[in-house]
Structures are given as C-alpha cells and as structure tokens.
N, CA, C and O atoms as CSV, one atom per row, in Angstrom:
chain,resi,resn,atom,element,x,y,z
A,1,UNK,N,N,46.042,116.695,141.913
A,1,UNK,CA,C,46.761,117.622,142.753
A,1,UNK,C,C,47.644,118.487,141.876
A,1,UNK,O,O,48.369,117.878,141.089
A,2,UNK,N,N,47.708,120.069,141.887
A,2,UNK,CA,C,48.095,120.576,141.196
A,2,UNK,C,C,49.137,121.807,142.160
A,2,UNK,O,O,49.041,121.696,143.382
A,3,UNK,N,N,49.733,122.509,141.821
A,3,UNK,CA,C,50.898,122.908,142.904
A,3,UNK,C,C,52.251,123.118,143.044
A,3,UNK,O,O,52.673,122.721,141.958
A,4,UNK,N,N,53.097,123.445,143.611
A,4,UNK,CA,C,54.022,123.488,143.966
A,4,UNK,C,C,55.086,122.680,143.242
A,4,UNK,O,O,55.117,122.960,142.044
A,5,UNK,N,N,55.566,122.177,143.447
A,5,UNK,CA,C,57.350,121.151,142.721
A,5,UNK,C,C,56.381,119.489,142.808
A,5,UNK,O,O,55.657,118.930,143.631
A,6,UNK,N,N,56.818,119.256,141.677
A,6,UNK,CA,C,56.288,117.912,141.123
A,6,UNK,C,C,56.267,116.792,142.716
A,6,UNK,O,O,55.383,115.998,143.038
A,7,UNK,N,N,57.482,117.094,143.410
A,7,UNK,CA,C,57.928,116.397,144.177
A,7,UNK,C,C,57.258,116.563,145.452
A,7,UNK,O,O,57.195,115.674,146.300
A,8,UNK,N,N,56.734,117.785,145.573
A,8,UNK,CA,C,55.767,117.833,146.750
A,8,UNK,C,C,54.575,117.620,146.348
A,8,UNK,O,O,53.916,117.476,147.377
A,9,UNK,N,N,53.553,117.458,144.984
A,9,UNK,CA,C,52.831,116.848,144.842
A,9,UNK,C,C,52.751,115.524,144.561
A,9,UNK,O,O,51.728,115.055,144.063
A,10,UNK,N,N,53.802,114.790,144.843
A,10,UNK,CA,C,53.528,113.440,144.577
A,10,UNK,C,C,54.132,112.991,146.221
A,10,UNK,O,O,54.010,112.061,147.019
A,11,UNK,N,N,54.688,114.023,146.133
A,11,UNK,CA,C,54.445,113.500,148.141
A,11,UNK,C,C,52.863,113.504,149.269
A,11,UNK,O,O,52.521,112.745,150.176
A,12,UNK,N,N,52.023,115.088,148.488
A,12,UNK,CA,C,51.320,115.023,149.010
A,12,UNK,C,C,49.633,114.119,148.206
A,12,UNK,O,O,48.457,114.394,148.446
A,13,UNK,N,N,50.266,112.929,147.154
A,13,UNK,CA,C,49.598,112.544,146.775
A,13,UNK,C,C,49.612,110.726,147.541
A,13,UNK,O,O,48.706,109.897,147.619
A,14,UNK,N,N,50.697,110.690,147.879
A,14,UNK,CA,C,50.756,109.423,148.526
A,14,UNK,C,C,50.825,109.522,149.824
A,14,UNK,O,O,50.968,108.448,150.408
A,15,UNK,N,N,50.756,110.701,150.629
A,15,UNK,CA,C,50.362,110.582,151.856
A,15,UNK,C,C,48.576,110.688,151.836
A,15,UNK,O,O,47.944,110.147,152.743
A,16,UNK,N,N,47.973,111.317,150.893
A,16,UNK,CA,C,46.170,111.036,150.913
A,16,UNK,C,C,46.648,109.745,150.945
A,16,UNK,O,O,46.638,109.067,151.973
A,17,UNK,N,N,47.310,109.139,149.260
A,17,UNK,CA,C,47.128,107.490,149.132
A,17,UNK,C,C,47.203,106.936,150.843
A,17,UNK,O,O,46.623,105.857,150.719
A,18,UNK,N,N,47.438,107.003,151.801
A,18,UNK,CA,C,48.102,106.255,152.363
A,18,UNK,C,C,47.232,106.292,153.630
A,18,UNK,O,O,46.882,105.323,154.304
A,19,UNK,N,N,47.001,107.343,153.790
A,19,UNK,CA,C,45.920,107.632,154.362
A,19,UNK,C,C,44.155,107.157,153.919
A,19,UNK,O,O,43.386,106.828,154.822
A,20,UNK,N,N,43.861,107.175,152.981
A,20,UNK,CA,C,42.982,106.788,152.282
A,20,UNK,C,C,42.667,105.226,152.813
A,20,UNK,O,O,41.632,104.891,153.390
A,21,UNK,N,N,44.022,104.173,152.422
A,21,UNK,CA,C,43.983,102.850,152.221
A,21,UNK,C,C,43.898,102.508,153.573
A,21,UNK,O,O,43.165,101.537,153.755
A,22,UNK,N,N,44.630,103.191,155.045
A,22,UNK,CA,C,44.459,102.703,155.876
A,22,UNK,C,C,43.175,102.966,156.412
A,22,UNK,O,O,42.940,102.426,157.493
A,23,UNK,N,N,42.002,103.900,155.745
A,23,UNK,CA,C,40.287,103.151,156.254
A,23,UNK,C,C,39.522,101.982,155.219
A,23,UNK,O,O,38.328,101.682,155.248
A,24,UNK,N,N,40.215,101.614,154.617
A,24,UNK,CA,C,40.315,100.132,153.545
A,24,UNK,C,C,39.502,101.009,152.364
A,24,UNK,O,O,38.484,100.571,151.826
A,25,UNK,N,N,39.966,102.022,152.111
A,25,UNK,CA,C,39.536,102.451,150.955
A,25,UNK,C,C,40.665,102.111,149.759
A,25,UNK,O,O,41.877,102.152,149.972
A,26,UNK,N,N,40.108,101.796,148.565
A,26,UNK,CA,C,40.762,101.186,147.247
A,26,UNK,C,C,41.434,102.607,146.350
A,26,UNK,O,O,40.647,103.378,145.798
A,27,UNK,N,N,42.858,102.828,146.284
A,27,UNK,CA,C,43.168,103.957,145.726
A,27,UNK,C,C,44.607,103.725,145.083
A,27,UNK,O,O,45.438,102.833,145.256
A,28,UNK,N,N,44.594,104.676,144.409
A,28,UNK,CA,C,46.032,104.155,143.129
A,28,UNK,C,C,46.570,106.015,142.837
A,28,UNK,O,O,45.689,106.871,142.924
A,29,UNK,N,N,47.462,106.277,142.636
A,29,UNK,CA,C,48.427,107.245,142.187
A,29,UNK,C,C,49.054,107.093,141.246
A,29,UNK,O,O,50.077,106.409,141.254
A,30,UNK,N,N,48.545,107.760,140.085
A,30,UNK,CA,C,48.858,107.482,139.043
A,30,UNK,C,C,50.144,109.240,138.689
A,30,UNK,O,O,49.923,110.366,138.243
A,31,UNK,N,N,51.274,108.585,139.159
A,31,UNK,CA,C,52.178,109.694,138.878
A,31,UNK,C,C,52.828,109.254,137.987
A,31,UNK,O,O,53.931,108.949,138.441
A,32,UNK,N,N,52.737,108.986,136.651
A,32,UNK,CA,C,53.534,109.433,135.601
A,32,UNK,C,C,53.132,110.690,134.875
A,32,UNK,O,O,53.854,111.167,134.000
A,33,UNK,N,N,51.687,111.370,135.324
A,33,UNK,CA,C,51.643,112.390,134.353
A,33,UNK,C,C,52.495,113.434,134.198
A,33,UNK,O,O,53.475,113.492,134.941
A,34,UNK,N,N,52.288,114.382,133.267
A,34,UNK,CA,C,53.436,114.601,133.252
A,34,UNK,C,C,52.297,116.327,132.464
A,34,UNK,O,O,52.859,117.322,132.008
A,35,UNK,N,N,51.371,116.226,132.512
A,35,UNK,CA,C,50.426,117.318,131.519
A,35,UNK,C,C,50.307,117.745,130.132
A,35,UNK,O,O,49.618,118.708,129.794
A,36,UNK,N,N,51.203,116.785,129.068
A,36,UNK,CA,C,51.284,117.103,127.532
A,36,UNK,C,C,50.077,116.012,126.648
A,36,UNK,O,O,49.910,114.794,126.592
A,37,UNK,N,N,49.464,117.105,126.097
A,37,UNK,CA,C,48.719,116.559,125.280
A,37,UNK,C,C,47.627,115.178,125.414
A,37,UNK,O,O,46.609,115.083,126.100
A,38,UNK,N,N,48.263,114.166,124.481
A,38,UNK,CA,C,47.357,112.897,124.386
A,38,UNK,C,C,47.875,112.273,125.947
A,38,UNK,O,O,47.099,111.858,126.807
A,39,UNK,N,N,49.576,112.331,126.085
A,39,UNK,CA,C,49.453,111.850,127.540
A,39,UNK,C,C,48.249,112.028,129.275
A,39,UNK,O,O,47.977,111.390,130.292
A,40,UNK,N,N,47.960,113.159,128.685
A,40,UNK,CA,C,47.217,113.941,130.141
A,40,UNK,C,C,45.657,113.466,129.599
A,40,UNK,O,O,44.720,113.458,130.397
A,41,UNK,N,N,45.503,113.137,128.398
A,41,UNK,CA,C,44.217,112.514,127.752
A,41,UNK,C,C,44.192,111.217,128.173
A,41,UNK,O,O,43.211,110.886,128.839
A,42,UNK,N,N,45.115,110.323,127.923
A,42,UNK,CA,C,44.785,109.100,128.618
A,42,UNK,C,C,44.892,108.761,130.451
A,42,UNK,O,O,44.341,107.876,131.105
A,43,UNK,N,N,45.956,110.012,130.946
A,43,UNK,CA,C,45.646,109.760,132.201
A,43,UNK,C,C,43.904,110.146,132.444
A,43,UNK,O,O,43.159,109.188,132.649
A,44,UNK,N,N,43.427,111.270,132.419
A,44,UNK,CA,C,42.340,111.258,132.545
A,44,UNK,C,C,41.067,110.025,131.950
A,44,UNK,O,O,39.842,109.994,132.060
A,45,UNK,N,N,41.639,109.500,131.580
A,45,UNK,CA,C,40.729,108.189,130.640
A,45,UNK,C,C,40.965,107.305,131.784
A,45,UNK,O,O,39.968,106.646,132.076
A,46,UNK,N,N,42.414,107.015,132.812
A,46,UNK,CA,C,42.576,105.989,133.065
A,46,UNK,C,C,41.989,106.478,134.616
A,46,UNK,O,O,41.251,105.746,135.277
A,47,UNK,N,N,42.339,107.528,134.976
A,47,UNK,CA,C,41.392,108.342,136.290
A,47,UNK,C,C,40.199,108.168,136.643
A,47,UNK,O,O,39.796,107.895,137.774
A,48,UNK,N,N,39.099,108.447,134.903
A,48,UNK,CA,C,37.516,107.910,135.138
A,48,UNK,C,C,37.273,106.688,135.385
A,48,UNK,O,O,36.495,106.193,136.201
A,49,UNK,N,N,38.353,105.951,134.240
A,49,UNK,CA,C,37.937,104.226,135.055
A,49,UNK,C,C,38.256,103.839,136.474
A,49,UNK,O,O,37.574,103.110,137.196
A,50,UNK,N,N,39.400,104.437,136.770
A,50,UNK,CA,C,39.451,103.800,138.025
A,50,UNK,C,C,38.613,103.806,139.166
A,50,UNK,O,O,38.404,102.958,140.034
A,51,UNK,N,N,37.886,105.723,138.844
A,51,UNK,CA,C,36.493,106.298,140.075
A,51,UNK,C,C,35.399,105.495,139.620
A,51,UNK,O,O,34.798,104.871,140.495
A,52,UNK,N,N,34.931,105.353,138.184
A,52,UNK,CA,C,34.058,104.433,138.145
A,52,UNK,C,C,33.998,103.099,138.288
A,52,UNK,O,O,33.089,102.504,137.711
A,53,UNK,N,N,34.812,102.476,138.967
A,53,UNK,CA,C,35.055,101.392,139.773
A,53,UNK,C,C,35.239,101.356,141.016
A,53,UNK,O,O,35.660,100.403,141.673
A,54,UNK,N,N,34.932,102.387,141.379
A,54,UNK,CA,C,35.463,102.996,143.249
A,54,UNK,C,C,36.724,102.687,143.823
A,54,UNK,O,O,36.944,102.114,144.890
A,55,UNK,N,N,37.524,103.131,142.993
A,55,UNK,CA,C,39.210,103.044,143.094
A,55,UNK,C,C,39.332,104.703,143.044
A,55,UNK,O,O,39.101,105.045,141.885
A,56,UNK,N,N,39.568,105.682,143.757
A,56,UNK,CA,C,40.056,106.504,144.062
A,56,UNK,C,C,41.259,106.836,143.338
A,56,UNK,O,O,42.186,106.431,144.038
A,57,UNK,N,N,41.723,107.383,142.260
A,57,UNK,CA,C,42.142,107.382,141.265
A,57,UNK,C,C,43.184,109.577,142.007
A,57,UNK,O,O,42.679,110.670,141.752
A,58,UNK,N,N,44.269,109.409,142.661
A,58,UNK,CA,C,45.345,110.632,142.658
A,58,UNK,C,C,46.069,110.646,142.030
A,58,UNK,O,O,46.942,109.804,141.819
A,59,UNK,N,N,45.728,112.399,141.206
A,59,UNK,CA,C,46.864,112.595,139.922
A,59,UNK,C,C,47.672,113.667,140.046
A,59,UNK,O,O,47.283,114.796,139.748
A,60,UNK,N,N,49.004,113.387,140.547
A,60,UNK,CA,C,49.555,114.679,140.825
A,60,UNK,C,C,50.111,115.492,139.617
A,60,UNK,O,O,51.199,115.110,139.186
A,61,UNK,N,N,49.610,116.398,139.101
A,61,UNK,CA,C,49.821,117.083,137.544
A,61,UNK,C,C,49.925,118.377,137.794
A,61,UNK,O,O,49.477,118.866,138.831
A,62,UNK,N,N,50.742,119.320,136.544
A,62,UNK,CA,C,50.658,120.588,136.640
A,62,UNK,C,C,49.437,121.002,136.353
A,62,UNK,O,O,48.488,120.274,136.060
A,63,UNK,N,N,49.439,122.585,136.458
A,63,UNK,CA,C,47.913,122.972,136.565
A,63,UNK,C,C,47.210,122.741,135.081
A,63,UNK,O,O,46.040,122.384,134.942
A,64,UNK,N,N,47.993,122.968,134.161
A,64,UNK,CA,C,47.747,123.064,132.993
A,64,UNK,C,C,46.993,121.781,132.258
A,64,UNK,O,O,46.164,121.774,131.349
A,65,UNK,N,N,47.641,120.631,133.050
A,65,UNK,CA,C,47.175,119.493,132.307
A,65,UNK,C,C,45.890,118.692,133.408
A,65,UNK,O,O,45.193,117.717,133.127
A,66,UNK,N,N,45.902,119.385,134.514
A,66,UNK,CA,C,44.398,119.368,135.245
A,66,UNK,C,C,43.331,119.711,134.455
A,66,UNK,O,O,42.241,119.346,134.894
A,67,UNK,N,N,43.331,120.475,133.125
A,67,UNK,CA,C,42.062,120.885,132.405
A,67,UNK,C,C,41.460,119.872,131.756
A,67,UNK,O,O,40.235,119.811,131.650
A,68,UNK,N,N,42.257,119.007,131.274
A,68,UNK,CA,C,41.759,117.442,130.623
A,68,UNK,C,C,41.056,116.531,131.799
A,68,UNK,O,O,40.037,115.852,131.922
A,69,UNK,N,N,42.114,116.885,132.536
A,69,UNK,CA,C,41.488,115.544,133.515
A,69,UNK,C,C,39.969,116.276,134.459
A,69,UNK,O,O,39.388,115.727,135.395
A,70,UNK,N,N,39.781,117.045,134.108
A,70,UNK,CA,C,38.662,117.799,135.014
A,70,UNK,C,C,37.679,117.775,134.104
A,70,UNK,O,O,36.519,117.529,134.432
A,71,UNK,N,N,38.024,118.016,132.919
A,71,UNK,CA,C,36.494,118.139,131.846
A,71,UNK,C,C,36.146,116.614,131.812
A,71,UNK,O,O,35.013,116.169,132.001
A,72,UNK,N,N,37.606,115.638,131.466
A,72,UNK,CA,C,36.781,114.090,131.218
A,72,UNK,C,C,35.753,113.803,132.373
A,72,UNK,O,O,34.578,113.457,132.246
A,73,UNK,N,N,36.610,114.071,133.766
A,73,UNK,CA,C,35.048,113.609,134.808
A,73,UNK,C,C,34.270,114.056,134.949
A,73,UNK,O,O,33.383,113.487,135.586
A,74,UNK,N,N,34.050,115.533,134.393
A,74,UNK,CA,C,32.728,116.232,134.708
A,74,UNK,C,C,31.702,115.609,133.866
A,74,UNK,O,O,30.624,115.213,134.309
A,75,UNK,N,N,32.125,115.521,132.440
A,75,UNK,CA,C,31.307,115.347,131.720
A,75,UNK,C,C,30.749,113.561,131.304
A,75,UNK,O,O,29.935,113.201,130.454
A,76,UNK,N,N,31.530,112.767,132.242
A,76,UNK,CA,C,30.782,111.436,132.786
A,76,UNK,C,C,29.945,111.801,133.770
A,76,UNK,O,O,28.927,111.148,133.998
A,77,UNK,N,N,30.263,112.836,134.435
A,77,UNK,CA,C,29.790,112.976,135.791
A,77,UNK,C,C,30.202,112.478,136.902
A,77,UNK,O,O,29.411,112.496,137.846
A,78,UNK,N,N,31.437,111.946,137.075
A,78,UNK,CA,C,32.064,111.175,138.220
A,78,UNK,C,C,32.606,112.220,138.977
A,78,UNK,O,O,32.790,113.367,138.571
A,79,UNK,N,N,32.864,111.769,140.132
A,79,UNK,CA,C,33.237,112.900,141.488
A,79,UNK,C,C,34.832,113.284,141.400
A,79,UNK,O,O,35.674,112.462,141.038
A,80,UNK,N,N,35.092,114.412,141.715
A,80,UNK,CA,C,36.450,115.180,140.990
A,80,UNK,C,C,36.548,116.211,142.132
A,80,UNK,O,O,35.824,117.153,142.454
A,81,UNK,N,N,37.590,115.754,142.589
A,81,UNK,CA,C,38.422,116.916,143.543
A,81,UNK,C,C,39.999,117.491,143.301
A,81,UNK,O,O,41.105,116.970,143.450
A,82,UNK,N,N,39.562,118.775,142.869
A,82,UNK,CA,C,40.894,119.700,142.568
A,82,UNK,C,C,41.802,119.920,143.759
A,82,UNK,O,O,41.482,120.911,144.416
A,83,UNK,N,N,42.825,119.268,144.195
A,83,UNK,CA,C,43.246,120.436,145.519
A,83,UNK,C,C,45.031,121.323,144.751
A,83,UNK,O,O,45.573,120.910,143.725
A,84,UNK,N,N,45.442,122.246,145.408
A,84,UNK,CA,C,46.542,122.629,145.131
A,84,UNK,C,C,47.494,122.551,146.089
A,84,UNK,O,O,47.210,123.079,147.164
A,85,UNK,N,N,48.597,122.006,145.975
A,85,UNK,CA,C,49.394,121.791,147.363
A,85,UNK,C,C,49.929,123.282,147.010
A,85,UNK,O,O,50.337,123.804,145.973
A,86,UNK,N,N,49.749,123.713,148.293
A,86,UNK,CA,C,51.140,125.207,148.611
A,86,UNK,C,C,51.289,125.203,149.960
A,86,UNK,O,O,50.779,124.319,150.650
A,87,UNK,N,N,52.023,126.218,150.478
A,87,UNK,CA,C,52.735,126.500,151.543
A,87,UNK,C,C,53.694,125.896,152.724
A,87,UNK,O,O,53.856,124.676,152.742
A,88,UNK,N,N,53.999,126.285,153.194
A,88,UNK,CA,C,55.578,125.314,153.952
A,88,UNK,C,C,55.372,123.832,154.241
A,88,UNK,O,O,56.238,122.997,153.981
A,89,UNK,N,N,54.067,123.502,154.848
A,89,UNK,CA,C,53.847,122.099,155.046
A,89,UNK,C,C,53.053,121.372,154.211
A,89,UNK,O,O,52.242,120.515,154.564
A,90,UNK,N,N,53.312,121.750,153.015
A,90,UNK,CA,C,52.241,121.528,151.885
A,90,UNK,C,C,51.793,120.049,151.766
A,90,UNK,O,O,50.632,119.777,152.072
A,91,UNK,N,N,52.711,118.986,151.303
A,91,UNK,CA,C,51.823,117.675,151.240
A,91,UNK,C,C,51.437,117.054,152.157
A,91,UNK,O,O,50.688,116.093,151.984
A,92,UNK,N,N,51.934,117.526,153.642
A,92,UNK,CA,C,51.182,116.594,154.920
A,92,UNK,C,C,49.790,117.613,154.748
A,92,UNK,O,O,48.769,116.978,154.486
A,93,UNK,N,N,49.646,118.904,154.847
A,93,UNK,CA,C,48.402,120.027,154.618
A,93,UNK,C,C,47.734,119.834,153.690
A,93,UNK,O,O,46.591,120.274,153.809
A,94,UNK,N,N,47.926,119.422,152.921
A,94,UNK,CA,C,47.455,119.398,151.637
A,94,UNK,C,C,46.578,117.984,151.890
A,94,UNK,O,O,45.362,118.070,152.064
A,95,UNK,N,N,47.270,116.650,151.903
A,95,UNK,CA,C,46.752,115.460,152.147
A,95,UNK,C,C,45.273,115.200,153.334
A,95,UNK,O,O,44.376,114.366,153.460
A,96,UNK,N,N,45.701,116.435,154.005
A,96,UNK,CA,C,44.506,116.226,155.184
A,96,UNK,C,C,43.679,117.049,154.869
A,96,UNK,O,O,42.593,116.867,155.418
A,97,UNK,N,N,43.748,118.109,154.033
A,97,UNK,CA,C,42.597,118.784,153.537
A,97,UNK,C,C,41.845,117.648,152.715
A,97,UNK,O,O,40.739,117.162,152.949
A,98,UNK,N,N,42.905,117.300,151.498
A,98,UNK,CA,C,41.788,116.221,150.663
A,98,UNK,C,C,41.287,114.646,151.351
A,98,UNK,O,O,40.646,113.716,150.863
A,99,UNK,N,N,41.888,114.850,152.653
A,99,UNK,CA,C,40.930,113.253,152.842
A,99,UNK,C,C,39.448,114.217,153.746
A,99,UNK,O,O,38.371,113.637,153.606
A,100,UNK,N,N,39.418,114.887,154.169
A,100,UNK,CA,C,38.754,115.464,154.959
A,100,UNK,C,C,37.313,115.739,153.596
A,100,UNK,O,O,36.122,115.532,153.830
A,101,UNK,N,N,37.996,116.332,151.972
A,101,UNK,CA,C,37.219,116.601,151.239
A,101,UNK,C,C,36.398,114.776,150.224
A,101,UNK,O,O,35.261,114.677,149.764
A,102,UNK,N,N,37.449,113.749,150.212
A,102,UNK,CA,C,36.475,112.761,150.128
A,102,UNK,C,C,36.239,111.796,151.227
A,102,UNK,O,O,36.052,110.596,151.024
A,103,UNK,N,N,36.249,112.209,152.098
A,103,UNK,CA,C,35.353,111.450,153.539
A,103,UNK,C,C,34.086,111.976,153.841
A,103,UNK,O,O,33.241,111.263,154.382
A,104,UNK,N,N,33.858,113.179,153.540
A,104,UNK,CA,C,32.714,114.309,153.740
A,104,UNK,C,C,31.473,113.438,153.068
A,104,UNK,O,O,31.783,112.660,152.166
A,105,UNK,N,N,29.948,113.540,153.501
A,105,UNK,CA,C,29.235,113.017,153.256
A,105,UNK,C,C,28.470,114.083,152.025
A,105,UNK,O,O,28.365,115.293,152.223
A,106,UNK,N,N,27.986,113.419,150.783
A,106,UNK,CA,C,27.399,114.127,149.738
A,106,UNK,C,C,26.022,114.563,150.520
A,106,UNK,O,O,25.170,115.236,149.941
C-alpha cells in the first residue's frame, strides 16, 4: 500500500488485515518498512515468503520503496497487488477496494 501519511496506510493496511482474517484467510502486516535500500530488500524477501506460503503478506510503504517489493514478486511470479490509499475516506476505501481485488477469482 502506497499513499497518503504513513498513518493512513497502515490504517488502511490493517483494516484489509482484518478484514481478510475474518473469512479465515492467513495474513500478516508487515509495517516496519520504512522504503531505504537493503531494508525495503528484505521486506520484499520477507513478503515473497510469506505469499508463497499463502500468508497474505500487507506492506504499507512509500511509493518509492514499492519498486523493490514489486520487481521481487514479479520476477518469482507470485501474485502482487499495488493499491494507493488517497482521498478523505482513504483506509476504510482503500481496504475494500483491495479485499474486493484479492477475493476476485483469477
């Protein structure tokens, strides 16, 4: 999740979380990132493991350090959804866009 004030993306990262877990789906929020360098390298390291274990893996990060974490899953090939929280009701809006985008059938 990339967006607005750190604080509304990690709001609108634990309302998906929360939402997510109550259809017994397995999911973790990994908000310490922070987007510098080797840090945003190992979140993305710790992101692929978690999807390739079907742990649903939300990273609320600036946009900048979304580029790491987007190339590591592409290029495993694991499933990767960008959203951007904005506008007045952003992390409840935001959260229901992205459960709506991994509930959707491939």
């Amino acid at each position: 999740m990339t967006g607005r004030s750190l604080a509304d993306r990690r709001a609108a990262a634990y309302a998906m979380a929360e939402r997510l877990a109550a259809e017994g789906r397995r999911v973790q929020v990994l908000d310490r990132f922070d987007g510098s360098g080797a840090r945003s390298e190992r979140t993305g390291m710790t992101a692929a493991v978690l999807a390739r274990n079907g742990i649903v893996a939300i990273v609320p990060c600036a946009t900048e350090g979304a580029v790491t974490v987007r190339a590591r899953h592409e290029a495993s090939g694991i499933r990767y959804v960008e959203m951007s929280v904005t506008g007045k009701d952003a992390p409840q809006e935001s959260a229901a866009m992205l459960k709506k985008l991994f509930t959707a059938r491939r």
